[in-house]
N, C-alpha and C positions, 0 to 999 in steps of 0.2 A: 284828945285822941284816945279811941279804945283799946285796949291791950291787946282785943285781935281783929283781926283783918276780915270781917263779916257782911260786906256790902251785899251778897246776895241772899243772906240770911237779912238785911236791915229794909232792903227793897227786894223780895222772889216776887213779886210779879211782874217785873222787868224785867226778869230772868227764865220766864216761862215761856217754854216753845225754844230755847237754843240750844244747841246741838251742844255736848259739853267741848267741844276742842271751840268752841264761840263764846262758851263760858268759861271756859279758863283763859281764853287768849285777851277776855276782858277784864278778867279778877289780874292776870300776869302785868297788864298796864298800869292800871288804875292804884295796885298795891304798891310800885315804885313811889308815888307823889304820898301814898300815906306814911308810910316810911321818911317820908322828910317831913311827917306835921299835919299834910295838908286832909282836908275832911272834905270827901266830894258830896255836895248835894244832890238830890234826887233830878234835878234837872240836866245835870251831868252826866251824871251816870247813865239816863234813861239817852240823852246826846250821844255820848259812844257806843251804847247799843245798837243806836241806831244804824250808826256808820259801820260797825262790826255786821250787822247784819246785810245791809245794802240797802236798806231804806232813804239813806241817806248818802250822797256822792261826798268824797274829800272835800271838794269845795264847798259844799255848803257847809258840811260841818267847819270848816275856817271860817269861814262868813258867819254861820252861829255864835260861834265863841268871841267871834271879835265885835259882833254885834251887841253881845251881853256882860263882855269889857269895855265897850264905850258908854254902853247904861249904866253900870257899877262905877264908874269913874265920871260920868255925869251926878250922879246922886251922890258921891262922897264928896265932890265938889260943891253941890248945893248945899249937903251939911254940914262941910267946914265954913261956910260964910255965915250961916244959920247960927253958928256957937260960937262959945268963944273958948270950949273946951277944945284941946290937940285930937283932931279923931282919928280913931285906929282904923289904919289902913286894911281893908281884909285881905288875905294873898289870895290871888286865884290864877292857879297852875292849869289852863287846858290841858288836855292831852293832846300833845303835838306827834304823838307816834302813831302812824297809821300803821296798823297791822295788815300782812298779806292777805289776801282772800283767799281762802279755802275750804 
């Protein structure tokens, strides 16, 4: 984890074109789970922009996320039978908080 909280400094082209109360209402989310450890990746990130913006409805973003937890949990299941090493599970914290639209 980086010492600071920089996702729109690590990704601004994700961040270009939002109003700032859509960028902060996304950096205000997103810096809760890094706060506990977690590192969002750029597919993430670029997923709740979506839905912050309206490009994308609540539901499909749950349908995304859960879509791309049963792929991640497919593949660490094929690489635990594949070794015979213990593999590290990685966390992956969706963001479950929909923010209001405004």
């Amino acid at each position: 984890m980086g010492e600071y909280f920089d996702i729109d400094l690590r990704y601004p082209d994700l961040f270009e074109g939002l109003t700032e109360k859509q960028r902060q209402r996304v950096i205000d989310v997103l810096v809760s789970s890094w706060l506990s450890g977690y590192e969002h990746s750029r597919e993430e990130v670029a997923r709740f922009i979506d839905l912050v913006v309206g490009r994308i409805s609540g539901e499909d973003y749950r349908k995304q996320i859960l879509e791309h937890a049963l792929a991640l949990n497919k593949q660490r299941s094929q690489e635990a039978k594949s070794s015979n090493k213990p593999n590290e599970i990685e966390q992956y914290q969706p963001v479950d908080y929909l923010p209001e639209k405004g």
